[in-house]
FIMIDREN-955208 format. One record per atom (N, C-alpha, C, O): residue number from 1; atom name; z, y negated, x. Coordinates in steps of 0.001 Angstrom, whole numbers, padded with zeros to 6 digits. Atoms other than C-alpha are relative to their C-alpha. Layout:
SITE    nr   atom         z         y         x
SITE   NUM     CA         Z         Y         X
...
END
This chain:
SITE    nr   atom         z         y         x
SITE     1      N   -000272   -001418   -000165
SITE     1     CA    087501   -123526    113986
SITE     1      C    000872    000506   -001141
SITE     1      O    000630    001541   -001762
SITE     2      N   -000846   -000384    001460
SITE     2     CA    090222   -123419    111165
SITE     2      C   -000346   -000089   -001380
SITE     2      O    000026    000569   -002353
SITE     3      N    001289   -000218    001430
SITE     3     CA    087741   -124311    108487
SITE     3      C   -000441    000772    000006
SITE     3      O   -000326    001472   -001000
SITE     4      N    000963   -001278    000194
SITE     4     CA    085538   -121802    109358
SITE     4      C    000366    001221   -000190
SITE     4      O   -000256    002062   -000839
SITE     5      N   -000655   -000926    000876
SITE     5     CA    088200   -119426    109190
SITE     5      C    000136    000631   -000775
SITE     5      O   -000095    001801   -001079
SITE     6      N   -000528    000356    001304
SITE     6     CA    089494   -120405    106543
SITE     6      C   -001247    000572   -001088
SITE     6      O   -000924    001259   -002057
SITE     7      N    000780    000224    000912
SITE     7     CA    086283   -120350    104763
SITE     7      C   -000530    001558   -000146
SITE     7      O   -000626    002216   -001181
SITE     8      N    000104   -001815    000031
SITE     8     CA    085377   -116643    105756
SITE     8      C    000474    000673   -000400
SITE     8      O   -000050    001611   -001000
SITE     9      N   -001003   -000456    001280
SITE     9     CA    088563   -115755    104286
SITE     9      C   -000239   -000068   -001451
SITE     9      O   -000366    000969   -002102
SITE    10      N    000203    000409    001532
SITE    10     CA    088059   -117295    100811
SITE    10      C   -001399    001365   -000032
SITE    10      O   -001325    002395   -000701
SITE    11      N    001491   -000847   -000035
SITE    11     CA    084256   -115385    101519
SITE    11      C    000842    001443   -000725
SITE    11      O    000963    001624   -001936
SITE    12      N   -000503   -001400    000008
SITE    12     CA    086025   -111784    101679
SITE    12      C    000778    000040   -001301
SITE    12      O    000800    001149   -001833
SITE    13      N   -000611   -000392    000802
SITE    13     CA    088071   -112348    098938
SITE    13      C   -000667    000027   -001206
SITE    13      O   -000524    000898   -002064
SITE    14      N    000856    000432    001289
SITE    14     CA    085492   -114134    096353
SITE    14      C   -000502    001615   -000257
SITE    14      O   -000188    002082   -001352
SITE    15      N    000706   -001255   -000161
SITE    15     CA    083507   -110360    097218
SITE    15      C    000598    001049   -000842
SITE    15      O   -000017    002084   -001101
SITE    16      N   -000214   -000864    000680
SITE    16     CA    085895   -108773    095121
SITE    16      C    000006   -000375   -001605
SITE    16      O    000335    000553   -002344
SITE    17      N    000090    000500    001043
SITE    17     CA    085442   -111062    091775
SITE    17      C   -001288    000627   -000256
SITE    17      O   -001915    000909    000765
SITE    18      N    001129    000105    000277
SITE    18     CA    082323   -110173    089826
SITE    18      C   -000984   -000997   -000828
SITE    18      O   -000493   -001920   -001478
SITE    19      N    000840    001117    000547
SITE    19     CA    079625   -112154    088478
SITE    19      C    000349    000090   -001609
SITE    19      O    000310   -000996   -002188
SITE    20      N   -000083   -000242    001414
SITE    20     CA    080405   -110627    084629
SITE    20      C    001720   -000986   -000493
SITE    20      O    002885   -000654   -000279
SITE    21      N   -001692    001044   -000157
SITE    21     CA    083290   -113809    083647
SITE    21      C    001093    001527   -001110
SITE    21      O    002256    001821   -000832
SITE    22      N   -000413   -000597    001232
SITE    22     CA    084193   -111192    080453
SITE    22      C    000916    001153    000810
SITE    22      O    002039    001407    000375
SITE    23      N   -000922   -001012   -000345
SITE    23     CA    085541   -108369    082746
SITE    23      C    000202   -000359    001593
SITE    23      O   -000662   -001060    002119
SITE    24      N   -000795    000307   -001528
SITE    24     CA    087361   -108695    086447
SITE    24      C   -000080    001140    000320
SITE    24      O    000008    002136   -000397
SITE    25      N   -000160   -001156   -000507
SITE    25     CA    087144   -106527    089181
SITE    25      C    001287    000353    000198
SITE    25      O    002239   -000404    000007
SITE    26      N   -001577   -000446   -000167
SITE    26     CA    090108   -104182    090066
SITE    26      C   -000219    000316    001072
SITE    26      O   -001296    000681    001544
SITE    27      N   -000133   -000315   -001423
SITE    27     CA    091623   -103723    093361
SITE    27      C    000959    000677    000617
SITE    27      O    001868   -000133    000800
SITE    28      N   -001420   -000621   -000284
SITE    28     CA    094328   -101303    094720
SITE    28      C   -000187   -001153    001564
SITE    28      O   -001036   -001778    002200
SITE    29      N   -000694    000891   -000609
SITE    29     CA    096631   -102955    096855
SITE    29      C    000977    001391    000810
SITE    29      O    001781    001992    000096
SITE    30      N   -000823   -000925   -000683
SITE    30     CA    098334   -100382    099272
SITE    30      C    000585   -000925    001400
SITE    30      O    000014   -001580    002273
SITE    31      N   -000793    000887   -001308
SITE    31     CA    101248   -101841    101656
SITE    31      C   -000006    001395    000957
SITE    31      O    000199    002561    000619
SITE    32      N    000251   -000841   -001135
SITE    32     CA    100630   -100260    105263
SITE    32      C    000936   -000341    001006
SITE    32      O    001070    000380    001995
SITE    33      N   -001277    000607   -000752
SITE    33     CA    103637   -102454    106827
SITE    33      C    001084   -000392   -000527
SITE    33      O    000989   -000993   -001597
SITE    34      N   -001119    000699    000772
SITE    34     CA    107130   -103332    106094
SITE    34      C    000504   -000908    000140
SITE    34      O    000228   -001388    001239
SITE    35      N   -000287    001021    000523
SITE    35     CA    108679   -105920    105070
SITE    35      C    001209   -000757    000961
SITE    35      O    001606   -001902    001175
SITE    36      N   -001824    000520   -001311
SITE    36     CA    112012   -105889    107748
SITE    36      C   -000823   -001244    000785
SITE    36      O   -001986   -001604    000973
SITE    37      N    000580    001600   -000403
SITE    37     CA    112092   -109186    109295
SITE    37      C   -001125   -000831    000038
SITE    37      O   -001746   -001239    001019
SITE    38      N    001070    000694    000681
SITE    38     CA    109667   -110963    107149
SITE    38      C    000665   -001165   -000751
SITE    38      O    001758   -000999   -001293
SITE    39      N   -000951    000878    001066
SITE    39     CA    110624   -114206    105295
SITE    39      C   -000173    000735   -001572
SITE    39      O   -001059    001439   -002056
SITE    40      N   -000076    000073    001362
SITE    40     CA    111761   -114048    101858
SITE    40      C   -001050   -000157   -000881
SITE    40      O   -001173    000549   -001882
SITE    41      N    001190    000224    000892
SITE    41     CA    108659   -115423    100434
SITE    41      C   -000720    001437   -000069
SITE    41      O   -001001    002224   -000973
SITE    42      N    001251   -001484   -000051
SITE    42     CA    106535   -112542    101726
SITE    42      C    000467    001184   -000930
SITE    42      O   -000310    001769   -001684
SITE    43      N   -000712   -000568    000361
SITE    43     CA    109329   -110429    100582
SITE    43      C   -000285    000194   -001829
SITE    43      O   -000639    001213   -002423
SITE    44      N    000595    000071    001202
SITE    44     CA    108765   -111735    096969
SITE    44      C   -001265    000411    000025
SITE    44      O   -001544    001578   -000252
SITE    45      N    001633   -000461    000372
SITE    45     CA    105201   -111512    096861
SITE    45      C   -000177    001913   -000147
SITE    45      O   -000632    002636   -001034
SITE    46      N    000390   -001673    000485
SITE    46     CA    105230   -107666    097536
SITE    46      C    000690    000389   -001341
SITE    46      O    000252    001084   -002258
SITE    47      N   -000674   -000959    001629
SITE    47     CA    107739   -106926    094694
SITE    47      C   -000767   -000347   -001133
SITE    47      O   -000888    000380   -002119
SITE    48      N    000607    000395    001420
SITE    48     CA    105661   -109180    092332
SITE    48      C   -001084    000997   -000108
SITE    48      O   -001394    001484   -001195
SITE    49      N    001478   -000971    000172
SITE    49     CA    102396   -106836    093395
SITE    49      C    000666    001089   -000567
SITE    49      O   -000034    001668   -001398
SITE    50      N    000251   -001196    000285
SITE    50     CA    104443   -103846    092783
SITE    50      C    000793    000999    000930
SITE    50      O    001432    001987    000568
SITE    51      N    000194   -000769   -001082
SITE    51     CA    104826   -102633    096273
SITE    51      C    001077   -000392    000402
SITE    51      O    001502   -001536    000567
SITE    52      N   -001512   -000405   -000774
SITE    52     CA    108110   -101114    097698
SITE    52      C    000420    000881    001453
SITE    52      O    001316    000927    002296
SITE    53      N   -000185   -001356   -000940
SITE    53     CA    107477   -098260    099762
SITE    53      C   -001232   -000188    001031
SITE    53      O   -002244   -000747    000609
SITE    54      N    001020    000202   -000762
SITE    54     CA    105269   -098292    102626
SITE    54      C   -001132    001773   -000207
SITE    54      O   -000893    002976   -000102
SITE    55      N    001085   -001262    000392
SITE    55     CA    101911   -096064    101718
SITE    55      C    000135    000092   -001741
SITE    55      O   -000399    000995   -002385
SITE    56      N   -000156    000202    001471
SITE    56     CA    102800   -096985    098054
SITE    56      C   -001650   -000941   -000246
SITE    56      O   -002177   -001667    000597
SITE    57      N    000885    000639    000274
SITE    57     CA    099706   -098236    096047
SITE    57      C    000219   -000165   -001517
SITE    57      O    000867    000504   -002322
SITE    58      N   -000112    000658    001280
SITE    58     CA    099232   -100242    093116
SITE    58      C   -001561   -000592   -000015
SITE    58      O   -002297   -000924    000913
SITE    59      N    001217    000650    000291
SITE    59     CA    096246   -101476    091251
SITE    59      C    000217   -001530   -000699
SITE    59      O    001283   -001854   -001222
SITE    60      N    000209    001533    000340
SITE    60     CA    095320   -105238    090272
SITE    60      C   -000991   -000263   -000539
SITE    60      O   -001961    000227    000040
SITE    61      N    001146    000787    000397
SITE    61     CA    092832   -107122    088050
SITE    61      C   -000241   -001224    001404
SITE    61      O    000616   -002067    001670
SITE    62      N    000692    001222   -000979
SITE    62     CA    091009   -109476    090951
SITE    62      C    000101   -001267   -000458
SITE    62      O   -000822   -001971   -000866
SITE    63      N   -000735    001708    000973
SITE    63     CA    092762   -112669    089582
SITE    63      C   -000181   -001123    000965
SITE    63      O   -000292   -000594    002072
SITE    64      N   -000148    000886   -001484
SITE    64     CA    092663   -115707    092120
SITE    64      C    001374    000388   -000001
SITE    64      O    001725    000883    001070
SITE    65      N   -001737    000086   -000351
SITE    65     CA    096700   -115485    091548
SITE    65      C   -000307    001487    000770
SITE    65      O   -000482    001252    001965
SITE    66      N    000093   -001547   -000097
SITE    66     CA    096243   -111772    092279
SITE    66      C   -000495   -000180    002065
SITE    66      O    000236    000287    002938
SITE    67      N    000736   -000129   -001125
SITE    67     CA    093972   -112409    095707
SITE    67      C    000364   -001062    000777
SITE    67      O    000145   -001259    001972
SITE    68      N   -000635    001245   -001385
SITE    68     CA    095758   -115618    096776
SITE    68      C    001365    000944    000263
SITE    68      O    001436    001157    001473
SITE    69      N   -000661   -000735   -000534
SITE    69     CA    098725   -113397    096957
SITE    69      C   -000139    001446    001173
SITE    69      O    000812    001852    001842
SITE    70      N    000341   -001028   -000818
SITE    70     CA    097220   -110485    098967
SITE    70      C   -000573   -000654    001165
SITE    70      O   -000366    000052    002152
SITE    71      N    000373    000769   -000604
SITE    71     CA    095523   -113160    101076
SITE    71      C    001242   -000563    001012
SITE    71      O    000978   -000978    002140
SITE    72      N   -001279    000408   -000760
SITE    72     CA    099382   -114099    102334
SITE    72      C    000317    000855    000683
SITE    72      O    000941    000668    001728
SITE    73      N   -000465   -001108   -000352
SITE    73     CA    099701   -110660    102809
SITE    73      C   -000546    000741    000727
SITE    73      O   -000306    001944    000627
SITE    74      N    001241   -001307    000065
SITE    74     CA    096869   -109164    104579
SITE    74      C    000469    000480    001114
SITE    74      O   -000289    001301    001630
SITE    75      N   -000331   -000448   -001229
SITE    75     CA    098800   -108475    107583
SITE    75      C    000966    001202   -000792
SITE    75      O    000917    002325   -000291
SITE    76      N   -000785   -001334    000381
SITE    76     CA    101036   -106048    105736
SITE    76      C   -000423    001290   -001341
SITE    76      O    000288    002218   -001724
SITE    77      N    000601   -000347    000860
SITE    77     CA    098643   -104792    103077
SITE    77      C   -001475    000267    000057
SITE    77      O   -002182   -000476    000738
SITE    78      N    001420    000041   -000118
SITE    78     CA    095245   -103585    102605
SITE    78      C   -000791    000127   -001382
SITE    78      O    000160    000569   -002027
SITE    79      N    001279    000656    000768
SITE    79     CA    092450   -104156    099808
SITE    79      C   -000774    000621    000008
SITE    79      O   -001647    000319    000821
SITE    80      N    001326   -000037    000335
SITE    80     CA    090117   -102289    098665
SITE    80      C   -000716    000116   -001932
SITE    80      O   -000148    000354   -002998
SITE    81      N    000603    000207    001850
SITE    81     CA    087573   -102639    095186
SITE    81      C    000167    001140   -000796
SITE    81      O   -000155    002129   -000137
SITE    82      N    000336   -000857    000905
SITE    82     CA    087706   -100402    092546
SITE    82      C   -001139    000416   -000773
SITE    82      O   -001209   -000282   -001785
SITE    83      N    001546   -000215    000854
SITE    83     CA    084360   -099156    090965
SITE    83      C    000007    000158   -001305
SITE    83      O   -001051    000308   -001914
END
């Protein structure tokens, strides 16, 4: 059950890489929750994206670093592609 998860996850995220290696997709990153009693880690991760303010958005190249971090986050953040 935690593989399969797991593996659906990775799915959703691969969806925002594209097939072209030369250019990366972009993805705003808007935090929709805050951060109060959250560990520290999580804490880091938003400042590295960017994100301070709740309803604040920031954009991202679709990096794995980029999507394993939003992937930690998806409970306080949301994701969508850029065209």
């Amino acid at each position: 059950m935690l593989a399969s998860s797991l593996e659906i996850e990775v799915f959703h995220l691969k969806k925002f890489l594209t097939v072209n290696n030369d250019k990366m997709a972009k993805i705003r990153v808007t935090k929709i929750k805050s951060a109060i009693n959250r560990p520290l880690r999580q804490k880091r991760i938003l400042e590295s994206l960017g994100l301070r303010k709740i309803g604040q958005v920031v954009e991202h190249e679709a990096s794995p670093s980029v999507l394993g971090m939003v992937n930690k986050l998806n409970h306080l953040v949301s994701v969508e592609e850029i065209k």
